[in-house]
C-alpha positions as CSV (number, residue, x, y, z in Angstrom):
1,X,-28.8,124.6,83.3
2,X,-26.7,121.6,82.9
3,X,-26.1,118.2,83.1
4,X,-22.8,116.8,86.0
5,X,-21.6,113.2,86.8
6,X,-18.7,111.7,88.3
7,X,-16.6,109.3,90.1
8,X,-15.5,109.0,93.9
9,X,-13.2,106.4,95.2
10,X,-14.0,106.3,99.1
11,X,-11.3,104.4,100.5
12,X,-8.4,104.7,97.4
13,X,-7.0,107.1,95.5
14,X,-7.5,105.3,92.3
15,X,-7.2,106.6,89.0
16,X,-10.4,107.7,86.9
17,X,-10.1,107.8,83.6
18,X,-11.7,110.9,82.2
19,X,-12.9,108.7,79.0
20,X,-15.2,106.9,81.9
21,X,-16.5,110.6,83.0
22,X,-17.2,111.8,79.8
23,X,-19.1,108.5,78.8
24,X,-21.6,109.1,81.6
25,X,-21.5,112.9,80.6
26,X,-22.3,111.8,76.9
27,X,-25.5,109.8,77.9
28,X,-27.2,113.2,78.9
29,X,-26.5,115.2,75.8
30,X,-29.5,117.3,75.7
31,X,-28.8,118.8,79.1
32,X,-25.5,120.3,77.8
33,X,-25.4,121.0,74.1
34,X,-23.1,124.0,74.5
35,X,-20.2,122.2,75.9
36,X,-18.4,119.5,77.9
37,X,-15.6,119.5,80.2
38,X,-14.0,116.9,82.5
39,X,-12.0,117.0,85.4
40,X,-9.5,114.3,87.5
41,X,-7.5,113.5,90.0
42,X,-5.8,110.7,91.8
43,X,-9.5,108.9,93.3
44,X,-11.7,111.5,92.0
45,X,-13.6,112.9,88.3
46,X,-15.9,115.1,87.7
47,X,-18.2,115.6,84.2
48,X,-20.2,118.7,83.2
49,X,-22.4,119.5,80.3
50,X,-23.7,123.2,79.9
51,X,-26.5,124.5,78.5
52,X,-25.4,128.5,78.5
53,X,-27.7,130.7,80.5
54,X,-25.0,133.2,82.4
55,X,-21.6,134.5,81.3
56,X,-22.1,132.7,78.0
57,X,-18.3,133.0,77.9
58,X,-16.7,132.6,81.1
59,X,-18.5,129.8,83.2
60,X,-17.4,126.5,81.9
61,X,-17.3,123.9,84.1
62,X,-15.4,121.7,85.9
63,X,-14.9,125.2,87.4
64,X,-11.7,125.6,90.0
65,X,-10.9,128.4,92.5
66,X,-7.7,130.5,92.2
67,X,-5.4,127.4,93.8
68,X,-7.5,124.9,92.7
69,X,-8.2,123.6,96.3
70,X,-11.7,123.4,95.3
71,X,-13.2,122.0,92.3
72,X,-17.2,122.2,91.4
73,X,-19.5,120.9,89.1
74,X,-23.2,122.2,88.9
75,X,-26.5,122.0,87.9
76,X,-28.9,124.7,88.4
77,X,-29.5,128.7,88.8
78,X,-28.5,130.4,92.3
79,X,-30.7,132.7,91.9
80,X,-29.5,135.6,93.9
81,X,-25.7,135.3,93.1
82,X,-25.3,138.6,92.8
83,X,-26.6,139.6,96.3
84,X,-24.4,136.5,97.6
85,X,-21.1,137.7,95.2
86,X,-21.4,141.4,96.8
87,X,-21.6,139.9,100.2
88,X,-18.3,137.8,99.5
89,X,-16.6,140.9,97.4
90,X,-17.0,143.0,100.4
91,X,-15.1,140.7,102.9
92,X,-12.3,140.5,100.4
93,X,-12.9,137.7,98.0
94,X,-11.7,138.3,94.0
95,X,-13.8,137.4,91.0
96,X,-13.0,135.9,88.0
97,X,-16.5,135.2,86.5
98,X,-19.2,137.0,85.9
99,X,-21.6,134.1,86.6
100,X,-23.2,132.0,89.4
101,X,-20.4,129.2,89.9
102,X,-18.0,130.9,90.9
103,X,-20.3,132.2,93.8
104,X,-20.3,128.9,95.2
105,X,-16.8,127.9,95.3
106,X,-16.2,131.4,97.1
107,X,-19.3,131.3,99.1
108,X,-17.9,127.6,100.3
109,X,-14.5,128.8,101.4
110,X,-15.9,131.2,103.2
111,X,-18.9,130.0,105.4
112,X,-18.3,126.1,104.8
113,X,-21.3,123.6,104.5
114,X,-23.4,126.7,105.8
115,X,-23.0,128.6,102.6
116,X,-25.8,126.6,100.8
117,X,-28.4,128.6,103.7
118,X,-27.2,131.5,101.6
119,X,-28.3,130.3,98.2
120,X,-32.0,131.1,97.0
121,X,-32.3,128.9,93.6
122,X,-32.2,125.5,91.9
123,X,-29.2,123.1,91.9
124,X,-27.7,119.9,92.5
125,X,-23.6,120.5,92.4
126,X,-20.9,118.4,93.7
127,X,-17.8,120.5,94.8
128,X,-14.4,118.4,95.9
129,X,-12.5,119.7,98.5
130,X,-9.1,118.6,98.1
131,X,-7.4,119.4,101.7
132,X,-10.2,117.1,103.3
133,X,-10.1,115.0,100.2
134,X,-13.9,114.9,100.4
135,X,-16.5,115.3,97.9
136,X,-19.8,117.3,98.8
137,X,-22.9,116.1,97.2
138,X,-26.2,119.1,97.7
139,X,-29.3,119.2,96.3
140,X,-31.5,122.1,96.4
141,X,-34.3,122.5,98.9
142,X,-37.1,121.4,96.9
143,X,-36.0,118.9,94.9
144,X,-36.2,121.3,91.6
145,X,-33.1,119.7,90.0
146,X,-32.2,115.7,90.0
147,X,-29.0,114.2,91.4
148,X,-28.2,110.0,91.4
149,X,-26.0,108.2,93.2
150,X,-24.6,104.3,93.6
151,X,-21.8,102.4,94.8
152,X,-20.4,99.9,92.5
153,X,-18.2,97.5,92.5
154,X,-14.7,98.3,92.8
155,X,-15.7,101.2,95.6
156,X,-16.4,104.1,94.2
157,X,-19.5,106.0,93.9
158,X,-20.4,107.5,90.8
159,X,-23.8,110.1,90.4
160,X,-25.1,112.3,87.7
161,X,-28.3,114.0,87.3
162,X,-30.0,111.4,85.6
163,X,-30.4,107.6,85.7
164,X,-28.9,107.5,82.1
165,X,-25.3,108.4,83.4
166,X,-25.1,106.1,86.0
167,X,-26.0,103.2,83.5
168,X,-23.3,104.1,81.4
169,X,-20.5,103.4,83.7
170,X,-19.8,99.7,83.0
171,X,-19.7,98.6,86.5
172,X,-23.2,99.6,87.8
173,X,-25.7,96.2,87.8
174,X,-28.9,96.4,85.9
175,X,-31.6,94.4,88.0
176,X,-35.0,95.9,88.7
177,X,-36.1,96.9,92.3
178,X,-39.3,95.1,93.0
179,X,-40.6,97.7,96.2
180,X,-39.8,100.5,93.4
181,X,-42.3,98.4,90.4
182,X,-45.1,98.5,94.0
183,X,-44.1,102.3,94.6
184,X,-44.7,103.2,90.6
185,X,-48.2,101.4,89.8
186,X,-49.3,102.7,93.5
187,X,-48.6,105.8,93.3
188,X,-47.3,106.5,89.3
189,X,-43.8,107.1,89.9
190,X,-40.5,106.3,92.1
191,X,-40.5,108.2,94.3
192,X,-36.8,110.3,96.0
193,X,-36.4,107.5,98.4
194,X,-36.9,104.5,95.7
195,X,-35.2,103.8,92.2
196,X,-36.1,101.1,90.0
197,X,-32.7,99.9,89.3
198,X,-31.8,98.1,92.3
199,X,-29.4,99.4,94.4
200,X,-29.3,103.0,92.4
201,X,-29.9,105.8,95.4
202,X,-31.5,109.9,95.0
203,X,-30.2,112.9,96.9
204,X,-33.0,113.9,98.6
205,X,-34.9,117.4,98.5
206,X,-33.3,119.8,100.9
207,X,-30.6,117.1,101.5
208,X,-26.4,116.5,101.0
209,X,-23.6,114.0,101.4
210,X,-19.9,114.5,102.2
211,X,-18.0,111.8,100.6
212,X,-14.8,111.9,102.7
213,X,-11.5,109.2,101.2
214,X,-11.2,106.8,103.7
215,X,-14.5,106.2,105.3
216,X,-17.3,104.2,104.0
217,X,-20.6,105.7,102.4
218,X,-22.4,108.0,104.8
219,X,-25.8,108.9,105.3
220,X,-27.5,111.9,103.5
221,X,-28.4,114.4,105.7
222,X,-31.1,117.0,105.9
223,X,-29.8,120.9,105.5
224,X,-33.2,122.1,105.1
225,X,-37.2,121.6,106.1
226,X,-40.5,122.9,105.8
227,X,-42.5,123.5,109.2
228,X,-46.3,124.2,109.2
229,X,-45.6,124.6,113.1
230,X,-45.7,128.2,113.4
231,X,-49.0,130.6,112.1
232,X,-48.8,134.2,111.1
233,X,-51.0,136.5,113.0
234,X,-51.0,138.9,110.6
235,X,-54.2,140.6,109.5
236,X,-55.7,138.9,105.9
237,X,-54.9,142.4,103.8
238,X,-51.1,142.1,105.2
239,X,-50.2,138.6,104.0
240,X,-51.9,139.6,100.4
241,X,-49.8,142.0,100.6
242,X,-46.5,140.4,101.4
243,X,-47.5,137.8,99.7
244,X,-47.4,139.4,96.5
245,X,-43.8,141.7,97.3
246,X,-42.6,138.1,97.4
247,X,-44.0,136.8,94.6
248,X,-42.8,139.9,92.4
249,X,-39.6,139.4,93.6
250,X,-39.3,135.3,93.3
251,X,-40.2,136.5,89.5
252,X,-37.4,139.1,89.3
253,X,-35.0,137.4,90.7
254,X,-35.9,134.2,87.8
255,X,-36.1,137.0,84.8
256,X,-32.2,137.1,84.7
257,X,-30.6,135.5,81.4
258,X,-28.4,136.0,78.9
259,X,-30.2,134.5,76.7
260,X,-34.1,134.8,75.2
261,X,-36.7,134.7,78.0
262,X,-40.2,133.0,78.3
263,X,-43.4,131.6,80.0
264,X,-45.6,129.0,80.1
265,X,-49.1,129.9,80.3
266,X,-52.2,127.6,80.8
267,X,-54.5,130.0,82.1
268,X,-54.7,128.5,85.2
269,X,-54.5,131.0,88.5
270,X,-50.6,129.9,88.7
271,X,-48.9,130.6,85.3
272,X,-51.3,133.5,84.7
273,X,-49.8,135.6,88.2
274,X,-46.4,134.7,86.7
275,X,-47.0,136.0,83.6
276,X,-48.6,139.4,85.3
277,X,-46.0,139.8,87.3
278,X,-43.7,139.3,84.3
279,X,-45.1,141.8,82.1
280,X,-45.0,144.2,85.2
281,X,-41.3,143.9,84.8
282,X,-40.3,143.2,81.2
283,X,-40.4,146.2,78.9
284,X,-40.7,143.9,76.0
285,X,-43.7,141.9,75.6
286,X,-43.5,138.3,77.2
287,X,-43.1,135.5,75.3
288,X,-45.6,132.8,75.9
289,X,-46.7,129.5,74.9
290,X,-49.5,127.4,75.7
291,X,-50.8,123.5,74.6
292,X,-54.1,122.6,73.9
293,X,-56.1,119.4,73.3
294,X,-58.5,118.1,70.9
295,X,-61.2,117.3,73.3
296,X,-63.0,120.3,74.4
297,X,-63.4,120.0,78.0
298,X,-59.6,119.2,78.6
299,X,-58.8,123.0,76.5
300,X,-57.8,125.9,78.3
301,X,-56.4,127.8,75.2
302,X,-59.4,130.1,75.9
303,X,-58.4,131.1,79.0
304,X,-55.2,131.4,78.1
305,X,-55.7,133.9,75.4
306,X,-57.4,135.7,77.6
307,X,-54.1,136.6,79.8
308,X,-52.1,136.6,76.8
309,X,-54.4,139.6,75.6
310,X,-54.5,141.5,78.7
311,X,-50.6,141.6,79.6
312,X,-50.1,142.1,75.6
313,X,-47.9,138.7,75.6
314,X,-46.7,137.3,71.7
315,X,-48.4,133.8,72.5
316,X,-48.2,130.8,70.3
317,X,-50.4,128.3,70.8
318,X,-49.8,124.0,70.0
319,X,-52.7,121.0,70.2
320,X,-52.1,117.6,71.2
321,X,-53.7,115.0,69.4
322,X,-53.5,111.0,69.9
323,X,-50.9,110.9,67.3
324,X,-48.9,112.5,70.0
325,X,-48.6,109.0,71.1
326,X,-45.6,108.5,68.6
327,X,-43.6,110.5,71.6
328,X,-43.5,108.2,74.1
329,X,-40.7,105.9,73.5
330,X,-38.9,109.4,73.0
331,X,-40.3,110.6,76.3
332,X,-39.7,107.3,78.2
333,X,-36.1,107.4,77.5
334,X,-35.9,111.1,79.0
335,X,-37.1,109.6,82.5
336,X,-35.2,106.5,82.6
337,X,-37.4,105.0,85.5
338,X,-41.2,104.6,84.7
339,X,-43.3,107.7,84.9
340,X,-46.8,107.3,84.3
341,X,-48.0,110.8,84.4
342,X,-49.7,111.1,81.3
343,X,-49.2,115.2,81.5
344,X,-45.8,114.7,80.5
345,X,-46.8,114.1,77.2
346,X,-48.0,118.2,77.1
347,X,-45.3,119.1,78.8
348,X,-43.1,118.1,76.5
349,X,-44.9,119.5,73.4
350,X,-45.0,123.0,75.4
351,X,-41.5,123.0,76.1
352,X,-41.1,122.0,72.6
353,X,-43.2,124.6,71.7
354,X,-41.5,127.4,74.0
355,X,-37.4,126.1,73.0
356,X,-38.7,127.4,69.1
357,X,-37.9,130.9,70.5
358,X,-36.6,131.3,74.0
359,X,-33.9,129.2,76.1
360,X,-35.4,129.9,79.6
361,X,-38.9,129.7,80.6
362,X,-41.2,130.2,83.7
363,X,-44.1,127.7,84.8
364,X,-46.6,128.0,87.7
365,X,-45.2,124.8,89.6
366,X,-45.9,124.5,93.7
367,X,-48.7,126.7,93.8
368,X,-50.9,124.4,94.5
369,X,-48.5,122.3,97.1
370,X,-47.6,125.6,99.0
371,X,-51.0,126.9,99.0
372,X,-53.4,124.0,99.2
373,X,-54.8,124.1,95.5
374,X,-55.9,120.6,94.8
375,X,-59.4,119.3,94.8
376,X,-58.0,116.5,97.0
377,X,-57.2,119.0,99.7
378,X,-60.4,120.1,100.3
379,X,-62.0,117.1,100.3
380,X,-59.0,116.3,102.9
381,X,-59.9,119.2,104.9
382,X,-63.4,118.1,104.8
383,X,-62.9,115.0,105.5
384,X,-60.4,115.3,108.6
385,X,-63.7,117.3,109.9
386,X,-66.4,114.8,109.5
387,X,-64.4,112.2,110.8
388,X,-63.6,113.9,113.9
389,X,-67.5,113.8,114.7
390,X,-67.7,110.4,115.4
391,X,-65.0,107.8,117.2
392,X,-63.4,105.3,114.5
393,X,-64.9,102.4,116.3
394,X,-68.0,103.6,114.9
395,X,-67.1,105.4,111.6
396,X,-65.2,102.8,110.5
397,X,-68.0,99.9,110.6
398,X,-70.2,102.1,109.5
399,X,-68.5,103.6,106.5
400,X,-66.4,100.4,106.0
401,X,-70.3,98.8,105.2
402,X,-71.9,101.9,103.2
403,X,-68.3,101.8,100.9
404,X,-68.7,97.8,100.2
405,X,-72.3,98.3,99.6
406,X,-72.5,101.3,97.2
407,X,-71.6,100.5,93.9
408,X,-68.1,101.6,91.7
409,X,-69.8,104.3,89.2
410,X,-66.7,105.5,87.0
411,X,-69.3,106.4,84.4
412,X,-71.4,108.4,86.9
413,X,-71.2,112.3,88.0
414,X,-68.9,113.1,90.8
415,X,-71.3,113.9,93.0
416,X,-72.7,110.3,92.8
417,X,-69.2,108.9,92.9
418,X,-69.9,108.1,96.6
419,X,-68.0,104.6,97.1
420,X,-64.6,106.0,97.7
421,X,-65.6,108.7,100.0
422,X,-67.4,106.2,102.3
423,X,-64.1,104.3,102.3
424,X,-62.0,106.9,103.0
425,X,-64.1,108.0,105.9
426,X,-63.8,104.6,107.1
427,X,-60.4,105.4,107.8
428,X,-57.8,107.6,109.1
429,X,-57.0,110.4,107.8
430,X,-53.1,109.6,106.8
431,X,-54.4,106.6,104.8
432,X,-57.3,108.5,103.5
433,X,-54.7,110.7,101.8
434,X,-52.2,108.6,100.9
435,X,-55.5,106.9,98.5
436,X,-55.9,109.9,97.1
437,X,-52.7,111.1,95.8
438,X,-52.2,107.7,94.8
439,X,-52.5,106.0,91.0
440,X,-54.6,102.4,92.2
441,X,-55.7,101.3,95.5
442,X,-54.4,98.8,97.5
443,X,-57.5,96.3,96.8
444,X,-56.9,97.0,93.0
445,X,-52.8,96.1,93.1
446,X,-54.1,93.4,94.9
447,X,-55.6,91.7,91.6
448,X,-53.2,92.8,89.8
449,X,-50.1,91.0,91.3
450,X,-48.9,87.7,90.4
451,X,-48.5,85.1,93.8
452,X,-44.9,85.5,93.3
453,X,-44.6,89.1,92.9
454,X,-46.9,89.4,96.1
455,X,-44.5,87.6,98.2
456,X,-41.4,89.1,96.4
457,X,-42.1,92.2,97.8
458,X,-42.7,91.2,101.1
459,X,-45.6,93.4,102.6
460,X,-43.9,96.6,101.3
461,X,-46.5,99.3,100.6
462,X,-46.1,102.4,98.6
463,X,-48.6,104.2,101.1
464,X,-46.7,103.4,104.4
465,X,-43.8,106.4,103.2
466,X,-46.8,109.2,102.7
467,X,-48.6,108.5,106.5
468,X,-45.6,108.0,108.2
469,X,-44.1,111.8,106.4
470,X,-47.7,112.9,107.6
471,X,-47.6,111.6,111.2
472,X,-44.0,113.2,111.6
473,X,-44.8,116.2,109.8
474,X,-44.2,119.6,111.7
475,X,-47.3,120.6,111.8
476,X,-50.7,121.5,113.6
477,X,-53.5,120.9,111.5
478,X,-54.2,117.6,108.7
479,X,-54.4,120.0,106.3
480,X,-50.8,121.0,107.3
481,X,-49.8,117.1,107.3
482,X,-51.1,116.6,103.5
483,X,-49.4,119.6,101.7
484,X,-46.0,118.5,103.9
485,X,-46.6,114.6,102.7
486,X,-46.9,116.7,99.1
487,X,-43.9,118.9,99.3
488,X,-42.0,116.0,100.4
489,X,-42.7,113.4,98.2
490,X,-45.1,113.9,95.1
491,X,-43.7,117.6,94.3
492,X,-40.4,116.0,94.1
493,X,-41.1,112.9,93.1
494,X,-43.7,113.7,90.2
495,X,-44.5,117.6,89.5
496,X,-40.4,118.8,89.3
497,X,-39.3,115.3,88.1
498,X,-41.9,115.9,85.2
499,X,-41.0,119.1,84.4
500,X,-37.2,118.5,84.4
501,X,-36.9,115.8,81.9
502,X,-39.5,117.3,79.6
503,X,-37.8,120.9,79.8
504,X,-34.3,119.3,79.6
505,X,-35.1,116.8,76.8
506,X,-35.3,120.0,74.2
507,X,-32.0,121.9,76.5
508,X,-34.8,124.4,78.2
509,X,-34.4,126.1,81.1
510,X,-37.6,125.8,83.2
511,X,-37.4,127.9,86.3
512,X,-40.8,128.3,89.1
513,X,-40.8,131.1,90.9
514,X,-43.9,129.6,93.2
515,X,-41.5,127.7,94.6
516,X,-39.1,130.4,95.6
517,X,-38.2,128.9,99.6
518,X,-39.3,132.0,100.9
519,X,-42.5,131.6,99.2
520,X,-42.6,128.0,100.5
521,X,-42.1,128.9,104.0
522,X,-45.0,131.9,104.0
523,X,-47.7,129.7,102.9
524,X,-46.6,127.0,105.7
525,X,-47.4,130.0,108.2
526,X,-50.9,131.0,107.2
527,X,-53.5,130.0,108.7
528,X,-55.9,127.1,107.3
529,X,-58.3,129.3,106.6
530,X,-56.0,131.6,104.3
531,X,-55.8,128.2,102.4
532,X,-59.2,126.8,102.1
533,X,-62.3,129.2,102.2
534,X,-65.3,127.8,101.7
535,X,-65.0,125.6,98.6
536,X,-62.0,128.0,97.6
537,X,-57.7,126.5,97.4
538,X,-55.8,128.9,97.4
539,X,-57.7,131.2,98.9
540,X,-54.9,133.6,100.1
541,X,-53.2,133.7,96.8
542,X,-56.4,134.4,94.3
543,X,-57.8,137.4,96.8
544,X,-54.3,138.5,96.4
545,X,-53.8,138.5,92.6
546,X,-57.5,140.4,92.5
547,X,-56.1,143.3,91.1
548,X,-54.0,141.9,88.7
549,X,-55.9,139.3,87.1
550,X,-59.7,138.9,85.8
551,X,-62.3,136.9,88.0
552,X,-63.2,134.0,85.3
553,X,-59.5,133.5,85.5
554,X,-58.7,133.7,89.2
555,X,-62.2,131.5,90.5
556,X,-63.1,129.3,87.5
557,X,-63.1,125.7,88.0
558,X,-60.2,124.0,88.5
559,X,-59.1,121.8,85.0
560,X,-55.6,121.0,85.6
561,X,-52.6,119.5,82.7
562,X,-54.8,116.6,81.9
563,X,-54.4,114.2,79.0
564,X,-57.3,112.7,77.8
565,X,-55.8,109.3,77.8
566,X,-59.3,107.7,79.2
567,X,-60.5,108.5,75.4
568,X,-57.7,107.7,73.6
569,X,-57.5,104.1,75.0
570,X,-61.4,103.7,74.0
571,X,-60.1,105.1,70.5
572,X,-57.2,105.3,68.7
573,X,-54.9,104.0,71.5
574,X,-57.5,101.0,72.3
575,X,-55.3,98.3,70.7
576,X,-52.4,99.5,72.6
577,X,-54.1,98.8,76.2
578,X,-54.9,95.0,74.8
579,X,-51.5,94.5,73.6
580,X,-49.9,95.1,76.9
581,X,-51.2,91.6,78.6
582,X,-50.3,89.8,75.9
583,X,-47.2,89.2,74.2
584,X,-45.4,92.2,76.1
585,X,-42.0,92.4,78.1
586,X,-44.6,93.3,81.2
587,X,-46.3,90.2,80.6
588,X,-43.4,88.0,80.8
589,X,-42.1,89.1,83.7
590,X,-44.9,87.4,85.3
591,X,-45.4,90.3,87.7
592,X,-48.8,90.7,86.9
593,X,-51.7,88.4,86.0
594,X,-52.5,88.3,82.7
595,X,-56.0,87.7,83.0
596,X,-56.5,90.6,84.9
597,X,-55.0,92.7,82.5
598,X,-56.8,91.8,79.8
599,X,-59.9,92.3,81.7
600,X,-58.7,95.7,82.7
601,X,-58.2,96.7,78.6
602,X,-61.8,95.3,77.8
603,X,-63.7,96.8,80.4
604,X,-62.4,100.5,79.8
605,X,-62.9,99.9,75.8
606,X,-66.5,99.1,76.7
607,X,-66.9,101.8,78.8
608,X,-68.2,99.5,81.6
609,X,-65.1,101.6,83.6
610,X,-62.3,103.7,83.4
611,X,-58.7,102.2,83.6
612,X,-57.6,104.6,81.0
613,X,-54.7,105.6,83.8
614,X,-53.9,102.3,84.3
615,X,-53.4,101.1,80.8
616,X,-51.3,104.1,80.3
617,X,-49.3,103.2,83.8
618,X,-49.0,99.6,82.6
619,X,-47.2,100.5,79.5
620,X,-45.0,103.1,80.1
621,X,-43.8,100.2,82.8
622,X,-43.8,98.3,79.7
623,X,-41.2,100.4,77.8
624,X,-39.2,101.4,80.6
625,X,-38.4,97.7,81.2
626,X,-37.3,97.0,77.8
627,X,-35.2,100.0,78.0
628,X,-33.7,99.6,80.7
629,X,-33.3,95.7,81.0
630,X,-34.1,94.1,78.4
């Protein structure tokens, strides 16, 4: 796991000078504390920092192939190397290494662009080719690993993994990207396609980029996709069955290290089948971790323990507390653009927690993507079903009118929550979904926006990019559409992003075997009733895991890595919220209206409604800003 950057001239073959390189290497420290290394030629440089996972000794980086035609720099785990080394060793190809790198300089001469089809793991790499003096860009099919890019001024392009590098070579522009400050307070972060440094760019999921001297800057393009177009027709104990061969294996496959080896463990359904499928393997007792909080219905250490007893685990447990709080300038600076889920103050603290004794560690990310695990599926699923009783020239008067009338009842049990539900029934489903997965609604951004900001951004709206992946999805059902809409843009754009920075800002390895592709793509076959069942996500997956793990574990009420901000901005945290629309770099931008934003901060102190993710939203915006403008 490592940190890259570097520097492309596209149409000459200026000099880089390596100082440059190992500038924007030097911003990302944390990601490579075991070493640096730089590498140039005539138009080209390339930066690595390594955190040592495999062949501690042998795998430093810039890594070149036996003429040095070819010249890589990498981010990541290939997961099954070996399988892909063997292949490559039997049609005649000589080792050097031990480790994973060398697979893909091997794997590229072999089979070309196509040898990334081959590669089951986590990376973002750029590898020059120096016959086509090119330079390939890939990221991995997910999205699991980061990977920036930007042309600047003299006409290179330069990337790295995070934002950090790129602002560290002199000739990139800082000005902020107004469509990217609408894309973070609608939907609480930027998402691939968006950054909030104007004219910055991401490598998308499943995506690459051939650089080629000579030619102007290309398009990404796609090397790999999800489809929810095709259903198994296997019988219901057959997929439990496959599904957990596959799920043993994405875990065996993610237990290779040289180095100390562990888990995260919440106690949900996700990290809990890790953690069993871990201890099936390991003859030494997993090592895991979980966080807790100080308000009691936000605490899952009780679950937890009760996995970490049955699989016989050495658990260590941490609580997060308000003065946690002191964090988030640290934590802010780890994401460079504005992230506003509050989670990744707990994620931090468990990686934290887990880097004490282990280097790698395994979390239960894109379970709940693959497999259809969040509340806001089923109520999606639902949904799609009641609105397909009546036409929307009479559901959406109707439920338009019940949705103004009822009143907003933040205070008030979910079941009596109605007003939202009437307005998303008054719509379609594509904008229904887009609402939910989103921070604020379109009506509430509406208040908040100064005149100026309003027309600065021109009609652009954060929701458009979630029903338009939805109404080109490859799919057959709406449940299909949502968890595509999710695997292309919130997994990405919020769940990985979240868990790479945190895991990287202590030089962790984080690795999630639920999102092994293979995984990915046999929960886009099963039928939507292998899914949701009844009230139950995840269906498919917890009558799967039935002998492995306890009941209370596998069907208790969903709880989620939630931070009790709402109380700690009625609390310790309530002068924070006030301070934010007055006096801060946010309110001088004159972006938002000040008056609303005070109102905002009062109104959740009072309890008369609950902004608490909003005041958080508004100042981490806050403290990105100052960071990175000024």
């Amino acid at each position: 796991m490592c940190g890259i950057a570097g520097i492309f001239h596209l149409q000459t073959a200026k000099p880089v000078d390596p100082a440059r390189v190992q500038g924007m290497i030097d911003a990302m420290p944390h990601r490579g504390p075991d070493g640096t290394g730089v590498w140039t030629a005539p138009g080209v440089g390339l930066g690595h920092c390594r955190l040592s996972i495999i062949d501690l000794a042998g795998g430093a980086q810039p890594m070149a192939n036996q003429d040095a035609s070819l010249i890589v720099t990498y981010n990541g785990e290939i997961y099954n190397f070996a399988q892909v080394r063997a292949e490559l060793v039997a049609l005649g190809h000589k080792f050097r290494t031990s480790g994973d790198t060398e697979v893909i300089l091997h794997a590229y001469r072999q089979w070309g662009e196509a040898c990334v089809e081959r590669f089951n793991g986590m990376f973002a790499f750029a590898l020059y080719d120096v016959a086509t003096q090119s330079l390939w860009l890939v990221r991995d099919r997910l999205g699991v690993k980061p990977l920036y890019y930007a042309q600047v001024s003299d006409g290179s392009v330069i990337f790295g993994s995070e934002l950090k590098a790129l602002l560290a070579h002199p000739l990139l522009r800082r000005a902020p990207d107004l469509s990217s400050v609408e894309d973070y307070i609608a939907l609480g972060y930027v998402p691939d396609d968006a950054c909030i440094v104007a004219g910055v760019k991401k490598l998308g999921a499943g995506e690459h980029l051939r650089l080629v001297r000579g030619r102007g800057l290309a398009a990404p393009r796609r090397w790999w996709d999800v489809t929810f177009a095709d259903r198994s027709v296997a019988k219901p104990a057959a997929l439990a069955e496959e599904l957990v061969a596959l799920m043993r294996d994405a875990v065996k496959l993610r237990m290779v290290a040289d180095v100390p080896l562990g888990a995260f463990l919440s106690g949900g359904v996700d990290s809990s089948s890790v953690v069993a499928m871990m201890a099936e393997q390991s003859p030494r007792a997993v090592k895991t971790c979980t966080i807790g909080f100080d308000v009691e219905s936000l605490d899952e250490r009780g679950y937890a323990d009760h996995v970490a007893r049955r699989f016989a685990t050495d658990h260590r447990t941490r609580i997060v507390s308000p003065d946690d709080y002191g964090l988030l300038d640290r934590i802010v600076g780890h994401f460079d653009e504005p992230f506003a889920d509050a989670s990744a103050l707990p994620t931090f603290r468990v990686c934290e927690l887990a880097r004490e004794e282990v280097t790698v560690a395994l979390s239960g990310d894109g379970a709940d993507e693959a497999f259809a695990g969040y509340r806001r599926h089923l109520f999606q699923h639902r949904g799609e079903g009641l609105r397909g009783l009546l036409p929307q020239g009479l559901r959406g008067p109707l439920f338009g009118a019940l949705g103004r009338a009822y009143p907003k009842a933040d205070w008030a049990p979910r079941c009596l929550r109605a007003k939202s539900t009437f307005q998303e029934l008054a719509i379609s489903g594509g904008e229904a979904y887009a609402r939910a997965v989103g921070f604020t609604t379109p009506e509430l951004r509406a208040r908040l926006y100064g005149a100026e900001f309003a027309r600065a951004i021109s009609g652009h709206r954060a929701e458009d990019r979630i029903v338009t992946a939805m109404d080109g999805a490859p799919a057959r059902d709406p449940l299909d559409r949502a968890q595509y809409a999710d695997l292309k843009i919130w997994l990405p754009g919020d769940i990985l992003t979240k868990t790479d920075r945190m895991s990287m800002a202590v030089s962790l390895e984080a690795r999630e075997p639920l999102l092994d592709y293979r995984l990915v793509e046999f929960a886009a076959r099963l039928p939507v009733s292998q899914r949701i069942h009844g009230n139950t996500g995840k269906y498919l997956m917890k009558r799967a895991m039935e002998p492995h793990l306890p009941h209370n574990i596998l069907y208790r009420g969903k709880m989620g890595f939630v931070t009790p901000i709402a109380q700690w901005f009625r609390g310790a945290l309530a002068n924070e919220a006030a301070a934010v629309a007055d006096g801060s770099m946010l309110a001088r931008t004159g972006w938002f209206d000040r008056t609303t934003m005070a109102r905002l901060a009062q109104d959740h102190k009072a309890g008369r409604a609950d902004h608490g993710r909003l005041l958080w939203q508004l100042l981490v915006l806050d403290k990105s800003l100052a960071r990175l403008f000024g």
